[in-house]
C-alpha positions, 0 to 999 in steps of 0.5 A: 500500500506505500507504493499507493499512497506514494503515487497519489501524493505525487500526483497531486503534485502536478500542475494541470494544464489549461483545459484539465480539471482537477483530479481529487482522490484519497485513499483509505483502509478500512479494515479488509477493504481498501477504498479509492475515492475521486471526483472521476476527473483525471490527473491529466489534461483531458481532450475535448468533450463533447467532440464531433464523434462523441456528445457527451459532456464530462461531469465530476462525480463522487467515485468510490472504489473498494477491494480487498487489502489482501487479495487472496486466489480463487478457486473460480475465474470471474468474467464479465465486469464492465468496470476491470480497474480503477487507476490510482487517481480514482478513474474507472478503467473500463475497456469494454463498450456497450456497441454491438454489430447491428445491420439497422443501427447507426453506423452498423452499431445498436446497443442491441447485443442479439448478433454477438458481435461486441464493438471493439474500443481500441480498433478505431478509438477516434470513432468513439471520440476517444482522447490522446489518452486513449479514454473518453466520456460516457452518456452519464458523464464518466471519464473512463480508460480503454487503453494505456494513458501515457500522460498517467504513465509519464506521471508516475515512477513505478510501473503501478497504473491502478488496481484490479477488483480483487486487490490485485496491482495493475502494471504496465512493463510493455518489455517484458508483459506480453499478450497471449491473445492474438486474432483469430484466423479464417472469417467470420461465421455469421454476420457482419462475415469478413475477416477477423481484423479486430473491430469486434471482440470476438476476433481475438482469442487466447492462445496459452504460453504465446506470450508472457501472460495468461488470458487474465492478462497477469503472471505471478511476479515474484510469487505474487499474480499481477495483471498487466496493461498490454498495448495489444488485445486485450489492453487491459485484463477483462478476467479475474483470478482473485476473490473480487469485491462485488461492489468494487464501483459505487457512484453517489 
């Protein structure tokens, strides 16, 4: 928890550019639990919002984030959380989005998931309205990552970028933290058909020992599991090994 409590306050010691809002975030221990609360506004300048490709406007929020101080393994995998982190200023990591392919929608995209093809955020960022920080804004007003922010990475001295829902530490080392997860090969079998080439994410799958991590995206790192950010599919791990926090997200 020292490396935590080191990063914050050497967040909260960076000037903010003209166009950036205030990141506020504290950090608590509260018995098995320890607690990330923020006002969702990042650490960094954040783009533009709303913009041509997203209409959404940014609004500071209470954001209360809560996982185990001691993550302990799990004899079960959980998958199927939108919220996957939180990065240790309190903004949500969340690399899933909520488009799936649909022939009558909007761009060929419908909140309508009946076609099981889910839209791929980090194929084409600058359609969702993304940032050079690879985040943006949701319809409520969050702020959320989908990818590495390199303006959170410059900030810090350590590799720690945030925290998983069971506990676990979030790091980015690009060297030596590689993807098992590669595309599929052949073409789809239903519509929209074509090749697999990433714009959905069920293009990719996990191939074991291809890289250095397993499908969860982490490895133990001196005897300790780790999850990893990764510049490839999956960017961030979207399985977890860990006993989870059911309520790791609140917002009031």
């Amino acid at each position: 928890m020292e490396k935590l409590y080191a990063a914050i306050l050497f967040l909260a010691a960076i000037p903010f550019g003209a166009h950036a809002h205030e990141n506020k975030s504290n950090v608590t221990v509260q018995g098995a639990m320890t607690c990330i609360t923020s006002n969702g506004a990042p650490s960094h300048e954040m783009g533009k919002f709303p913009n041509r490709a997203n209409p959404n406007s940014f609004r500071k929020q209470t954001l209360r984030f809560c996982f185990p101080t001691h993550p302990k393994m799990s004899p079960t995998v959980t998958r199927g959380l939108m919220s996957v982190g939180v990065s240790v200023t309190g903004v949500p990591i969340r690399p899933y989005t909520a488009g799936y392919y649909d022939p009558n929608g909007r761009r060929g995209i419908s909140h309508d998931p009946s076609s099981g093809w889910r839209q791929q955020a980090m194929d084409n960022p600058r359609s969702l309205g993304m940032d050079e920080q690879n985040a943006h804004v949701d319809r409520s007003g969050l702020y959320h990552y989908h990818g590495v922010s390199s303006d959170l990475l410059a900030s810090q001295n350590a590799t720690l970028i945030g925290y998983a829902p069971d506990g676990y530490e979030i790091h980015y080392s690009p060297v030596k933290a590689l993807s098992s997860w590669a595309l599929k090969s052949g073409v789809r079998p239903t519509a929209p058909f074509g090749p697999y080439d990433g714009k959905f994410e069920e293009d990719f799958e996990y191939i074991a020992a291809s890289g250095t991590l397993d499908e969860c995206n982490g490895a133990f790192v001196e005897g300790t599991y780790t999850y990893f950010a990764t510049d490839s599919y999956p960017f961030f791990p979207r399985c977890f090994k860990g006993v989870v926090n059911p309520n790791f997200m609140k917002r009031h």
